[in-house]
C-alpha beads as a LAMMPS data file, in Angstrom:
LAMMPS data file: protein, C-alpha beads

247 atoms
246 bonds

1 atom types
1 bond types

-500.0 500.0 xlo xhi
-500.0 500.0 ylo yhi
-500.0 500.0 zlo zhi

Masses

1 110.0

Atoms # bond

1 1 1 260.622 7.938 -400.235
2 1 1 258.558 9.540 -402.983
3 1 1 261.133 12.649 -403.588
4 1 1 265.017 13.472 -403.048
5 1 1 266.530 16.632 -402.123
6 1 1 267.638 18.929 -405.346
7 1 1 269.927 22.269 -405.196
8 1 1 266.921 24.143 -406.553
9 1 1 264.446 22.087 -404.375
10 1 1 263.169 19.072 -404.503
11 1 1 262.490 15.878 -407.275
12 1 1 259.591 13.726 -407.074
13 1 1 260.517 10.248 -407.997
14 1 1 257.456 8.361 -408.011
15 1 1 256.487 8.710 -411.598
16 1 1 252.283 8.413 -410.650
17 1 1 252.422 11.245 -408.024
18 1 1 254.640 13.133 -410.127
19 1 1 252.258 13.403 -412.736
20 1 1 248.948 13.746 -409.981
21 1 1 250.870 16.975 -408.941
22 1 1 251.921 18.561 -412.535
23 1 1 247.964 17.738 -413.708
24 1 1 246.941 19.874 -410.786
25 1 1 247.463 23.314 -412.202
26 1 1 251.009 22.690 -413.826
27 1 1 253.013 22.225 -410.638
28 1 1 256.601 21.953 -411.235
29 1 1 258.782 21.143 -414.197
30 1 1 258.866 17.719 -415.656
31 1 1 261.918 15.856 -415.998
32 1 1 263.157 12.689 -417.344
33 1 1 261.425 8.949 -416.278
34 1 1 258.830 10.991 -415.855
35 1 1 260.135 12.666 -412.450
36 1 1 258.951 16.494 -411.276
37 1 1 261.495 19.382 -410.276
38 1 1 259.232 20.984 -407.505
39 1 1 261.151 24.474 -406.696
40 1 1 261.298 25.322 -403.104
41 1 1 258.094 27.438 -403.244
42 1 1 255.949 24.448 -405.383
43 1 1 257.464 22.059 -402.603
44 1 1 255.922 24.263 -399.986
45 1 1 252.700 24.408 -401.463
46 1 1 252.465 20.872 -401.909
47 1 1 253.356 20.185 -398.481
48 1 1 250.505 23.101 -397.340
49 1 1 247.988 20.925 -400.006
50 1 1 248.934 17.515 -398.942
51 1 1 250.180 16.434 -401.735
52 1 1 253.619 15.513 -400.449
53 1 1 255.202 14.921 -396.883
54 1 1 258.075 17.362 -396.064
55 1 1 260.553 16.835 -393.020
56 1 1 260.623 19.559 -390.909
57 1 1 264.232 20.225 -391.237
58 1 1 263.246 20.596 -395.000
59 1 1 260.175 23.202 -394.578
60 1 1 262.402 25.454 -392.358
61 1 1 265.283 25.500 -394.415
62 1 1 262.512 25.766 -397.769
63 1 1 260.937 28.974 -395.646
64 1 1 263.755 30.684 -394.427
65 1 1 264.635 33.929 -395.967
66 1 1 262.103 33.241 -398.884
67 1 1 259.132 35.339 -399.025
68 1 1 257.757 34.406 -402.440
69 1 1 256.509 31.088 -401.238
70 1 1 254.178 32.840 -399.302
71 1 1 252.945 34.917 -402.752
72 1 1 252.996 31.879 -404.776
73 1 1 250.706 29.820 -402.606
74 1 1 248.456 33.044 -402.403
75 1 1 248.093 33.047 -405.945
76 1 1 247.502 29.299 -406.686
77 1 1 244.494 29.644 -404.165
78 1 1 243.125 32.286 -406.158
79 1 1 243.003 29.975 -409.311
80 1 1 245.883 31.399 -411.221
81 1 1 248.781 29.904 -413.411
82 1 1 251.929 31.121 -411.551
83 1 1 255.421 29.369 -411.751
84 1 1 258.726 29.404 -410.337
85 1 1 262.042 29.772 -411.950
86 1 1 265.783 30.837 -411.580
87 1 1 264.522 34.441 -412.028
88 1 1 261.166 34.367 -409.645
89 1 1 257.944 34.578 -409.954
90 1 1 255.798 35.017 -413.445
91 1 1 252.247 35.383 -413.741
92 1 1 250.599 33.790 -416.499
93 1 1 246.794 34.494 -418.063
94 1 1 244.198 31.749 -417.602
95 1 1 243.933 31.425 -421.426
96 1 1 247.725 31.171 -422.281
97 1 1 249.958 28.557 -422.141
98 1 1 252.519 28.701 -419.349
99 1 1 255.444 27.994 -421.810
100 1 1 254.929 31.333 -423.659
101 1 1 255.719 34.372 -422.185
102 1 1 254.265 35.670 -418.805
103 1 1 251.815 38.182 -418.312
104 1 1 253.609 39.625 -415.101
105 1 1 256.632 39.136 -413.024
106 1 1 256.052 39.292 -409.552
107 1 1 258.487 41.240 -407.050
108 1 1 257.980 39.675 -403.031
109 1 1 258.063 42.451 -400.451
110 1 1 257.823 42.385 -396.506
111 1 1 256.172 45.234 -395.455
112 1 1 258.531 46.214 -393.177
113 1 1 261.246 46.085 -395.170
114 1 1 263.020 49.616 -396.905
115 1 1 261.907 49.836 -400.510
116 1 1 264.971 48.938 -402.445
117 1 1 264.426 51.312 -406.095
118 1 1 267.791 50.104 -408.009
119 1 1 266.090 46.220 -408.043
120 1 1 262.295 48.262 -408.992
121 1 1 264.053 49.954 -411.634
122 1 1 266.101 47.096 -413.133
123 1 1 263.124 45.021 -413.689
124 1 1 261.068 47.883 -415.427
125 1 1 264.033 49.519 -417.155
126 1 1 264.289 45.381 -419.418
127 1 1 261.682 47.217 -421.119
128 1 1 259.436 43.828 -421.296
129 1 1 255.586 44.304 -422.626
130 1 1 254.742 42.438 -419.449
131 1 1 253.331 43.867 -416.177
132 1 1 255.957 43.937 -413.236
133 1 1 253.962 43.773 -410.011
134 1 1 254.429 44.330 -406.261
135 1 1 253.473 41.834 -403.686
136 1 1 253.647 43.078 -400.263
137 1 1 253.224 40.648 -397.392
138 1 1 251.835 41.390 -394.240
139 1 1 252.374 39.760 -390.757
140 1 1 249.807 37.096 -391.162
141 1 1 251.146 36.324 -394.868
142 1 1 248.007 38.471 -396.123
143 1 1 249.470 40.128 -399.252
144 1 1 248.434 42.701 -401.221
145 1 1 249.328 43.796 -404.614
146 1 1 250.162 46.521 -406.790
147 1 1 251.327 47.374 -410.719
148 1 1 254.415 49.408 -410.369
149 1 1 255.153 51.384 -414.030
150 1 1 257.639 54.149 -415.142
151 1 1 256.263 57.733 -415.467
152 1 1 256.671 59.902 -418.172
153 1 1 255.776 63.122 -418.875
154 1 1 254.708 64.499 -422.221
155 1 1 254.570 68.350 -422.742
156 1 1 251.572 69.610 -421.733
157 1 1 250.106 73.183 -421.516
158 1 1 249.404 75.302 -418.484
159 1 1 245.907 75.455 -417.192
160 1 1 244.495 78.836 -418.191
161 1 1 243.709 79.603 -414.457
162 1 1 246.957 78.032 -413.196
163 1 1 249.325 79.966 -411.279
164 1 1 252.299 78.467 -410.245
165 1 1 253.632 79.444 -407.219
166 1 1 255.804 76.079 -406.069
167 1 1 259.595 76.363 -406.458
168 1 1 260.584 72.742 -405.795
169 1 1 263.675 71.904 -407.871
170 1 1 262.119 67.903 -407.474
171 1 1 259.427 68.862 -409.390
172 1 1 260.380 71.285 -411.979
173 1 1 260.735 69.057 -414.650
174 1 1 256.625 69.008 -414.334
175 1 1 256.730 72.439 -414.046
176 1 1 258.699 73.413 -417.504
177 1 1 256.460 70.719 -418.719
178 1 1 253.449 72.760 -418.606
179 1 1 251.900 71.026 -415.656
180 1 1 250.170 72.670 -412.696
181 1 1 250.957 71.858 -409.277
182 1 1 249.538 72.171 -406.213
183 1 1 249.608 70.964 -402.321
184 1 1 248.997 67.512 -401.877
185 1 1 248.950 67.910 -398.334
186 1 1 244.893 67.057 -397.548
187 1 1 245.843 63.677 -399.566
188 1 1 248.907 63.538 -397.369
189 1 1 251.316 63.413 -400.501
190 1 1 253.916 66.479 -401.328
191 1 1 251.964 67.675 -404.651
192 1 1 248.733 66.547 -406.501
193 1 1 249.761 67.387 -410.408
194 1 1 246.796 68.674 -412.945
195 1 1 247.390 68.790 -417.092
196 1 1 245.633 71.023 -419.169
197 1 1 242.787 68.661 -419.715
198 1 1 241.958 67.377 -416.206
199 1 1 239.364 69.014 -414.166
200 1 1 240.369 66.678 -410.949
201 1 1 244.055 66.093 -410.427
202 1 1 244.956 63.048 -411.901
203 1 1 248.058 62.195 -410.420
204 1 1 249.439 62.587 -406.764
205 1 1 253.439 63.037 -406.426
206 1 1 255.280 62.241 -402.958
207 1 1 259.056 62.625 -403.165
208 1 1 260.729 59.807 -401.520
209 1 1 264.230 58.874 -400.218
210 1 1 266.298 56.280 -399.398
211 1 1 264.926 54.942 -395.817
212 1 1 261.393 54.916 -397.024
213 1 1 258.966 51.662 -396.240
214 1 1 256.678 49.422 -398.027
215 1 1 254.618 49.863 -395.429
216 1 1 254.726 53.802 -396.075
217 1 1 253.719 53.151 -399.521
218 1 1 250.818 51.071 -398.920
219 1 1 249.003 53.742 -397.016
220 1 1 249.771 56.686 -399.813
221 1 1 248.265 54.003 -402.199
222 1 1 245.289 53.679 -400.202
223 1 1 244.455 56.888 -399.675
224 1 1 245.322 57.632 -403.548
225 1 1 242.841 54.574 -404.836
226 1 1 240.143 56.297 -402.547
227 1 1 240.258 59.027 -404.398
228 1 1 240.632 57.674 -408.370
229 1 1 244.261 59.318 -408.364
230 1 1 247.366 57.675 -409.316
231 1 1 250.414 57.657 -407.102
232 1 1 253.671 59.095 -408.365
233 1 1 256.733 58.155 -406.356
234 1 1 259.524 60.841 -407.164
235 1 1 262.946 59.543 -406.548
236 1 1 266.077 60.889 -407.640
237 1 1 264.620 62.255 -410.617
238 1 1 262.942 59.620 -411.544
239 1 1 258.885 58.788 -411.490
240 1 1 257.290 55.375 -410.513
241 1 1 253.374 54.892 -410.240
242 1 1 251.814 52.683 -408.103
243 1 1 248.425 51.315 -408.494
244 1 1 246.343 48.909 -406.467
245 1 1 245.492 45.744 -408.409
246 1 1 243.312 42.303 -407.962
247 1 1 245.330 39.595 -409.273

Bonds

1 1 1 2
2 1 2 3
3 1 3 4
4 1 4 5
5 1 5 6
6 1 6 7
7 1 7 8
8 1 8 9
9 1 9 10
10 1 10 11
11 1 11 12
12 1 12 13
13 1 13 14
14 1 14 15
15 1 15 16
16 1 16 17
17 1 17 18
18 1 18 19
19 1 19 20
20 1 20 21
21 1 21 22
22 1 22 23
23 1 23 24
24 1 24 25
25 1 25 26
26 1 26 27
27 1 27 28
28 1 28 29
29 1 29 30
30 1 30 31
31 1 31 32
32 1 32 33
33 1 33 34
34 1 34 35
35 1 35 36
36 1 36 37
37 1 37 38
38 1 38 39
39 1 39 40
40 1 40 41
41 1 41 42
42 1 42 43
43 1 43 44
44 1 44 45
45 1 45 46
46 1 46 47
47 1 47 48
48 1 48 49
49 1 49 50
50 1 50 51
51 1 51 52
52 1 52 53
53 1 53 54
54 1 54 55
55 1 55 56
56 1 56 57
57 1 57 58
58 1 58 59
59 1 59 60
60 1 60 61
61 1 61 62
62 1 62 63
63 1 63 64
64 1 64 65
65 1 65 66
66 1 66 67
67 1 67 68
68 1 68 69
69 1 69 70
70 1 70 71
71 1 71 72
72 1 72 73
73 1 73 74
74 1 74 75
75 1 75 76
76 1 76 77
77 1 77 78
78 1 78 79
79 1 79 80
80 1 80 81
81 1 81 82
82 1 82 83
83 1 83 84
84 1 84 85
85 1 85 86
86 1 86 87
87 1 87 88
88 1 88 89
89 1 89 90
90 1 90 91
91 1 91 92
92 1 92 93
93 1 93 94
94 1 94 95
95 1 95 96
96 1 96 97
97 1 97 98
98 1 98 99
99 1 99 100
100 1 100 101
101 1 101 102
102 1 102 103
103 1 103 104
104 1 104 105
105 1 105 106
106 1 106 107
107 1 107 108
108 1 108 109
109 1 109 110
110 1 110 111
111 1 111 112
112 1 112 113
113 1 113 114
114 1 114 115
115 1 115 116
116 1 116 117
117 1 117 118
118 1 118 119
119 1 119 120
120 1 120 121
121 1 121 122
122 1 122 123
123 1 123 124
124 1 124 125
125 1 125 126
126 1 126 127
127 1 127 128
128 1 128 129
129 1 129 130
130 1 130 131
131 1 131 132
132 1 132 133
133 1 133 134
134 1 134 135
135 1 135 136
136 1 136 137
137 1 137 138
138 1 138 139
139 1 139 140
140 1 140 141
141 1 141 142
142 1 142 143
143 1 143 144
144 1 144 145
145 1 145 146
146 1 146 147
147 1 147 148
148 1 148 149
149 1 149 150
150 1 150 151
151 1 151 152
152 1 152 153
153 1 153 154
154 1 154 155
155 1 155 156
156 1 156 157
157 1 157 158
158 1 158 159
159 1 159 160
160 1 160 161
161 1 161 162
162 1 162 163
163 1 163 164
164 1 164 165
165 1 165 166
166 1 166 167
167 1 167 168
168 1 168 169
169 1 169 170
170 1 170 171
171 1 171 172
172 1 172 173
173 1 173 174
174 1 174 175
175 1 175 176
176 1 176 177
177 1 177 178
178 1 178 179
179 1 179 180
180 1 180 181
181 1 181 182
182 1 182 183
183 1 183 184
184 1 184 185
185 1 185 186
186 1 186 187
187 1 187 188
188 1 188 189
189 1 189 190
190 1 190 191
191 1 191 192
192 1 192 193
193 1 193 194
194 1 194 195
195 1 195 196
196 1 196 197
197 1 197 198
198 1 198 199
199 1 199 200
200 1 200 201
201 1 201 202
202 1 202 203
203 1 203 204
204 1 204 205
205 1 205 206
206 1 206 207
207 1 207 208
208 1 208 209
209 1 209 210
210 1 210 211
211 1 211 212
212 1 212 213
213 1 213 214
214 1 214 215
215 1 215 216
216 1 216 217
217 1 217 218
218 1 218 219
219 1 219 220
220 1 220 221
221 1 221 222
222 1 222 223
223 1 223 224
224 1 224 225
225 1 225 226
226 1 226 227
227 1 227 228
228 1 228 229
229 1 229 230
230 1 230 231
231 1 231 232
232 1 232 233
233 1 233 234
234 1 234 235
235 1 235 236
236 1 236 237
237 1 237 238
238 1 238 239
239 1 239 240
240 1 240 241
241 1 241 242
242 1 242 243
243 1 243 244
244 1 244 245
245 1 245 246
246 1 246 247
């Protein structure tokens, strides 16, 4: 047998194969007498590419409750440098090495699934210079991706036709900001949110709850990256933006 069973996943034994597989985009983490760690999600992938035989038993057990093997294998077919470790997924540039730091950490999502803020927020509240990004995985493991950042708002000035006539205690942070606001109903968002410079709104703001989907999400995006506007998630006070990306 070319590979044993490991807590994290599995290791490849069979020193030639071991290195065949790392030389093929930096698959896995080498080890000692020259053996691989393959992580559950690079074990996967190697099974889908051939590379190595898994049992059954082992793929099902590999798959189940684990939706970032799906994301991984989407983005080695796209040609990038993504690994695996104890904290997920990271995203690396073509150019850099994949021992410095990543460009992006990627968050798995089912698009069913109720958008869980606290574990958004912990990852963007680190503070890290790199991207955190939202993969969202449809029912034929078609995913689609987005850059999630935190939104702040520096004090602007009121248009000098504005007119504020919204008294939504959500949104009156933006409002003793100096920021006009206006029905975002034809974009089918809450508010679409103008500063003294813009001409177009830049920004549309939907106020969200617990209960809310990913699924949800994905069609405010859309509609929002139809029309060149940003999409500002308003939740307990706090602002998230959403933007549709190519990985």
């Amino acid at each position: 047998m070319t590979y044993k069973l490991d807590k994290e996943g599995i290791i490849i034994t069979e020193e030639k194969l071991a290195a065949q597989i790392y030389n093929k985009g930096r698959t896995g983490t080498p080890l000692e007498k020259g053996q691989l760690l393959l992580r559950k999600e690079e074990a996967l992938y190697c099974d889908y590419r051939n590379d190595i035989d898994l049992s059954e038993d082992t793929i099902n057990k590999f798959k189940k409750d684990n939706l970032t093997h799906i994301v991984y294998r989407d983005l080695k077919e796209r040609g990038l440098m993504v690994k695996v470790d104890e904290h997920g997924l990271r995203l690396y540039d073509r150019k850099k090495s994949s021992k410095g730091q990543s460009s992006a950490v990627i968050l798995a999502k089912n698009f069913k699934y109720e958008i869980d803020f606290n574990d958004i927020f912990t990852e963007l509240e680190r503070g890290l210079e790199r991207r955190i990004q939202i993969a969202i995985i449809d029912i034929e493991e078609d995913v689609v991706y987005y850059i999630t950042k935190i939104v702040e708002w520096p004090e602007t000035k009121l248009k000098k036709d504005g007119n504020i006539i919204i008294n939504d205690p959500e949104v009156k942070e933006l409002i003793d900001k100096g920021y006009q606001i206006n029905s975002g109903l034809k974009f089918g968002t809450h508010y679409r949110i103008y500063n003294y410079e813009s001409k177009h709104a830049p920004w549309l703001i939907h106020i969200v709850k617990d209960g809310i989907t990913w699924l949800d999400i994905t069609r405010m995006v859309r509609v929002g990256h139809g029309v060149n506007k940003t999409i500002v998630l308003a939740y307990k006070k706090r602002w998230i933006s959403l933007e549709w990306i190519k990985p």
